[in-house]
ZADREN-7653 format. One record per residue (C-alpha): z, x, y; residue in one letter. Coordinates in steps of 0.5 Angstrom, whole numbers, plus 500, padded with zeros to 3 digits. Example, Ala and Ser with C-alpha at 12.3 -4.5 7.8 and 13.67 -1.06 7.14 Angstrom:
2
516525491A514527498S
// end
This chain:
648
500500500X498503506X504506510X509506505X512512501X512514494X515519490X511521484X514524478X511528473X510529467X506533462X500527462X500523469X503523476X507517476X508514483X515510484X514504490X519503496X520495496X525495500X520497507X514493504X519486504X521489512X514489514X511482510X518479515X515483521X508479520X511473518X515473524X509475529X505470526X510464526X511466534X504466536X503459533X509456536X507459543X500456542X502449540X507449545X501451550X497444548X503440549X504443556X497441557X496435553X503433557X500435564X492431562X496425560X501425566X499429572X493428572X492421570X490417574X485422577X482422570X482415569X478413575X473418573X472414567X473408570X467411575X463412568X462404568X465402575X461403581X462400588X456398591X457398599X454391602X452392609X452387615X447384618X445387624X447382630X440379634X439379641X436373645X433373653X436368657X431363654X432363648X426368646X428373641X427380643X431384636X430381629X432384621X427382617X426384609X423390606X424395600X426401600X427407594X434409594X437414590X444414586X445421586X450421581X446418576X441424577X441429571X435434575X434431582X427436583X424433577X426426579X422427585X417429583X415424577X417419583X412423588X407420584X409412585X410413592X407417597X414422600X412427606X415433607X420429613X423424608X424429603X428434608X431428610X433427603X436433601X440434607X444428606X445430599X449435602X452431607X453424604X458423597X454423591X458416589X452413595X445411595X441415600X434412602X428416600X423412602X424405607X419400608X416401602X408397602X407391597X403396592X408401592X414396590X411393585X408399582X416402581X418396580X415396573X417403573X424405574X426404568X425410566X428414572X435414571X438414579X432410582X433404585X428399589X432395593X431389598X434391605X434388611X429392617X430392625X423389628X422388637X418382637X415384645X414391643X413396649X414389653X422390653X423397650X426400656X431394656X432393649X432400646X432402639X435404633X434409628X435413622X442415621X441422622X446429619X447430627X450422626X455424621X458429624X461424630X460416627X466414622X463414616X467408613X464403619X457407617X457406609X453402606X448403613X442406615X440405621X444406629X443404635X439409640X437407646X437401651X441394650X442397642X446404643X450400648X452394645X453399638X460396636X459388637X452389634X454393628X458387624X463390618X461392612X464389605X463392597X462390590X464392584X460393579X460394571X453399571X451402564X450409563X442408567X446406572X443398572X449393573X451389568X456384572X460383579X466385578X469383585X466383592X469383599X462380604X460383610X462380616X454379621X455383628X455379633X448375637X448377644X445374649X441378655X440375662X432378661X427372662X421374659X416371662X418374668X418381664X412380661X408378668X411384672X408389667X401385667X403386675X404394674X397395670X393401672X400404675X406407673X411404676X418399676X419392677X426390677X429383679X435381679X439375680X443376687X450372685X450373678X448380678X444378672X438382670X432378670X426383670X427391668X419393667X417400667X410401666X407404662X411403657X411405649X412400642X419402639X419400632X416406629X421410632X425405627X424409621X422415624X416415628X412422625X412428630X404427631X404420635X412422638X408429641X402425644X409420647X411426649X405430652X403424655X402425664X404418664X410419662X411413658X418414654X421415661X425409663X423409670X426402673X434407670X432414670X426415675X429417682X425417689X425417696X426411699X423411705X422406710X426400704X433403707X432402714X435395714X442398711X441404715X442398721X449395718X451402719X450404725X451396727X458398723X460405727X459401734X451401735X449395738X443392734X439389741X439395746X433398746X429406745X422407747X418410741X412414743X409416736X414422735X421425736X425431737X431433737X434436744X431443744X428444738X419443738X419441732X416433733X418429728X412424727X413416727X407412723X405409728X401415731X401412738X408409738X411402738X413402745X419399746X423396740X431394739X434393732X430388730X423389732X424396730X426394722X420388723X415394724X418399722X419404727X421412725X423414731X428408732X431411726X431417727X435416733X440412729X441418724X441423730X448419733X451417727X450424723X449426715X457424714X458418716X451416713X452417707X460414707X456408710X450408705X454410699X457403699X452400699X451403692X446409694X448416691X452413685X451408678X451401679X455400673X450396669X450396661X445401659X448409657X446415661X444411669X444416673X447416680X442417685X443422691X446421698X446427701X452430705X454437708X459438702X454436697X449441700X454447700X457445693X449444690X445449694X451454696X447452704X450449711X446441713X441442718X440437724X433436722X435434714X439428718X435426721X429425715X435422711X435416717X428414713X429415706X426421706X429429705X435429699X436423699X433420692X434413689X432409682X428402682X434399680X440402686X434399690X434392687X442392687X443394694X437388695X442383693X448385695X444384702X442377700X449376698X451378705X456383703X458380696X457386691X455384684X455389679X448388675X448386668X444385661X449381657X451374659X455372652X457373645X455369639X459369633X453368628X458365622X463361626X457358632X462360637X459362644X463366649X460366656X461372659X463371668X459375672X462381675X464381683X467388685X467386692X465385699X462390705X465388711X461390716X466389723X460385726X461377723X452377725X450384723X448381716X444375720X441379724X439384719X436379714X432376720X429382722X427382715X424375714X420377720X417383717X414378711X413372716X413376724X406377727X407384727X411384721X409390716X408385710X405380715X399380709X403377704X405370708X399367707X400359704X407362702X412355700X418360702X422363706X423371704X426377707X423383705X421390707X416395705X417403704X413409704X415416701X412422702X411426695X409432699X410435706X405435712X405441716X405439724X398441724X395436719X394429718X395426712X387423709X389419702X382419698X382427700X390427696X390429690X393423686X400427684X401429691X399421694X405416698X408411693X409404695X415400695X418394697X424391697X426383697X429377696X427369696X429363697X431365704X438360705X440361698X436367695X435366686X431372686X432380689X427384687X425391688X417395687X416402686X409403685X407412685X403414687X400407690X399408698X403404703X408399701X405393705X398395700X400396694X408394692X408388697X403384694X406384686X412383690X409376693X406375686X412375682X417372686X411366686X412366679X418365678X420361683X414356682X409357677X414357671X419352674X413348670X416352663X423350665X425344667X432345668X431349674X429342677X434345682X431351685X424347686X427341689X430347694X423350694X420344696X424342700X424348704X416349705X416341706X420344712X415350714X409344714X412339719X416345724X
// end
């Protein structure tokens, strides 16, 4: 035996070994006992773990073979709809199919797509997209390969799914803008959830869902068009195909809303601006509500849905006529001459009487300075007080207005009439427009005011830059006579399931005291001569009119003019021409409608803006009363009033 001694003995034939038992029987116990120690401490090993599978980590275990036959299926709400103040739909869901993937039940995902690549085109976009949000998303949710799918494509793998473990055709419901480029600035659109999205969205509110809101009235009314999403539990065999419903939690709809847009209106305001680019905004001065909000041109939003491709987004993009931007709430312009009204309630409210008189003789200079600072008219309006000078819009009148009253005290006057400042309406991202100031200069350009800046303020010119929709505001503030309401989309809420309505009230957020009690009559007189006067600078839009309206035009400068040469239109090339813009509000006594026009590059605004003006305030005080017999009240008003003009 290996290790063991003998002792041999000899004899005269063989040697006889002799054997040690007692240091065999010692080793054999050694062994038995390291063998008997090595199992119990494996045993005692399976029972620890055994123990800690069964206790520790029960439940765990027992959810992941409960996930083995049980999968929760989020049901996501319906979208909320939203309708104009006529009960037109603007935004509606409709049904479409698409291919969802359930990554959990996918044994090799690239070869799934490949085999599925052939049922149904995938492009190299859906496909990023995808595995991006494989990365992202937990694998226990369906991520949509493909949406909107065509009739042949979902029938074709309708009849082949089942040999794709993961694949699932599915009916879901799809955004669709029923007035297309119509009202895309106003109502917005919404778009596929991207990997940007999941980082800052709550993704229980999100689950279930494809689609957020992006721009317009659908980004800003998110949370109250966006419902709650509810779940399912579902026994599924091992292909992932339900079985039966094991319980489910419905999804509440997002709510309806209801928006101040009249459509009509929209419509004949766009078909207005044909051939421009341009904004129409019109609002309704003692409601605030917002009744036209046209930028022209503009661009058809449900492609952008499900994402629109980078060929037809890059031509948008390309586009000089720039029809992705929201002109009527981003697009920023000198004002001219549209200010010159609210440039008289300031000086009226800093002590400058409103019927004393200036001589105008074709330009001004500021007291020992050369520089001429050049009036419209270049033969001068003669002798004008406040009134004459607002109905013809004398410059040098204002340009002697801004020298007395200074750049500070404009733009403290101005800014309450909400220049240089959002006016708070429900649309994300409004800028605020700029009324200039020394301490915006210093802060902005790091250079002192210059008197020459102020007094091309006085005229809507230099810094000072304004958007379609501050002009209109502004406009009905006036036609409120100082009762400032903050313009609004949103006039009421519906809940779809229990049929109840919440009408929202409008938002008054105060009054313009001007210490003058006439400065608003006078101001809103001038201004109904500039429409109706014989020398009223939109003299040309009163003809067979059946109202009485205030209104003034606006001229702005795009390029300088050296004080050497005159400015020829047609020898202009058309980026560097004066746009055209008017301001408004009608009937007179009890206004229904405030309106602002800004036309680009389209010439004076008694040519251009003035008109469309005329024509839309036309329609929407006469010819579509006929469409809707509830407003008997304003035609009754209307009528009643021209039968007035007729027999004075």
């Amino acid at each position: 035996m290996p290790g063991s001694k003998a002792v041999s003995l000899r004899t005269d034939e063989t040697m006889i070994p002799v054997r040690n038992y007692l240091l065999e029987s010692r080793i054999v116990h050694n062994r038995i006992v390291l063998t008997f120690g090595i199992v119990v401490f494996l045993s005692l090993l399976l029972v620890l773990r055994i123990g800690y599978l069964q206790i520790t980590e029960h439940l765990r275990f027992y959810k992941l073979a409960q996930d083995n036959r049980v999968d929760l299926v989020p049901l996501p709400p319906v979208r909320g709809l939203i309708y104009d103040r006529n009960g037109v739909i603007l935004a509606q869901n409709f049904r479409v199919y698409n291919l969802e993937i359930l990554p959990d039940k996918v044994p090799d995902m690239d070869k799934l797509l490949d085999q599925l690549g052939r049922l149904v085109k995938l492009t190299d976009e859906d496909l990023e997209r995808f595995r991006t949000l494989l990365r992202r998303r937990p694998s226990f949710e369906r991520q949509t390969l493909r949406a909107n799918l065509s009739e042949r494509e979902a029938s074709r793998l309708a009849v082949n799914l089942h040999r794709y473990s993961g694949a699932e055709l599915k009916a879901r419901l799809q955004r669709n803008y029923t007035q297309g480029d119509l009202t895309a600035h106003v109502v917005g659109y919404v778009g596929r959830i991207s990997v940007d999205d999941l980082e800052q969205i709550d993704n229980k509110k999100y689950r279930g869902l494809e689609y957020i809101g992006r721009s317009g009235i659908e980004a800003f009314y998110e949370s109250t068009l966006l419902g709650r999403s509810g779940y399912e539990r579902v026994e599924t065999n091992a292909h992932g195909k339900v079985i039966r419903s094991l319980e489910q939690i419905a999804s509440d709809a997002g709510k309806t809303i209801h928006l101040s847009l009249d459509t009509p209106l929209q419509r004949k305001s766009v078909e207005a601006l044909e051939g421009y680019e341009g904004s129409v905004v019109a609002i309704e001065p003692q409601t605030g509500d917002v009744l036209a909000f046209a930028s022209v041109p503009g661009y058809d939003p449900n492609p952008f849905v499900n994402g629109i491709s980078k060929k037809d987004y890059s031509v948008l993009r390309a586009s000089e006529e720039r029809p992705l931007l929201n002109r009527s709430l981003y697009g920023r312009y000198a004002p001219g001459s549209t200010i010159k009204g609210f440039m008289a309630l300031v000086g009226m409210e800093n002590g400058v009487n409103h019927d004393n008189s200036i001589f105008c003789g074709g330009y001004y200079r500021l007291p020992g300075y050369r520089h001429r600072y050049r009036d419209w008219k270049k033969s001068g309006h003669g002798t004008v007080d406040g009134h004459n000078a607002i109905v013809q819009s004398c410059d040098v009148y204002f340009y002697r207005l801004a020298k007395r009253l200074g750049i500070d005290l404009m733009h403290e006057g101005m800014s309450r009439f909400g220049f240089g400042k959002p006016s708070g309406i429900d649309l994300l991202g409004e800028p605020s427009g700029l009324m200039p100031s020394k301490k915006w200069k210093l802060e902005a350009r790091g250079q002192p005011w210059y008197p020459g800046e102020t007094i091309i303020t006085g005229i809507g010119q230099g810094y000072m830059l304004v958007t379609p929709l501050q002009l209109a505001a502004a406009t009905a503030t006036l036609a409120n006579r100082g009762k400032q309401v903050t313009p609004r989309f949103l006039t009421a809420i519906e809940n779809p399931q229990s049929q109840t309505r919440e009408d929202i009230p409008p938002r008054v957020t105060g009054f313009i005291e001007t210490g003058n009690e006439r400065a608003y009559d006078l101001v809103i007189n001038a201004m109904h001569d500039v429409v109706h006067g014989k020398k009223g600078t939109a003299r040309r839009i009163n003809k067979n009119i059946r109202y009485e309206m205030a209104g003034k035009t606006g001229t702005a400068q795009v390029k300088s003019i050296a004080q050497n040469e005159t400015y020829r239109e047609k020898d202009t090339e058309k980026k560097f021409r004066d746009h055209s813009l008017f301001v408004g509000f009608a009937p007179l006594d009890n206004p229904k409608i405030a309106i602002a026009v800004v036309i680009e590059h389209a010439g004076s605004g008694s040519r251009t803006a003035a008109p469309i003006a005329r024509k839309l305030i036309d329609y929407y005080l006469l010819d579509r009363l006929d469409m809707f017999p509830e407003q008997a009240e304003t035609r009754k008003l209307v009528n009643n009033r021209a039968d007035t003009r007729e027999s004075g």
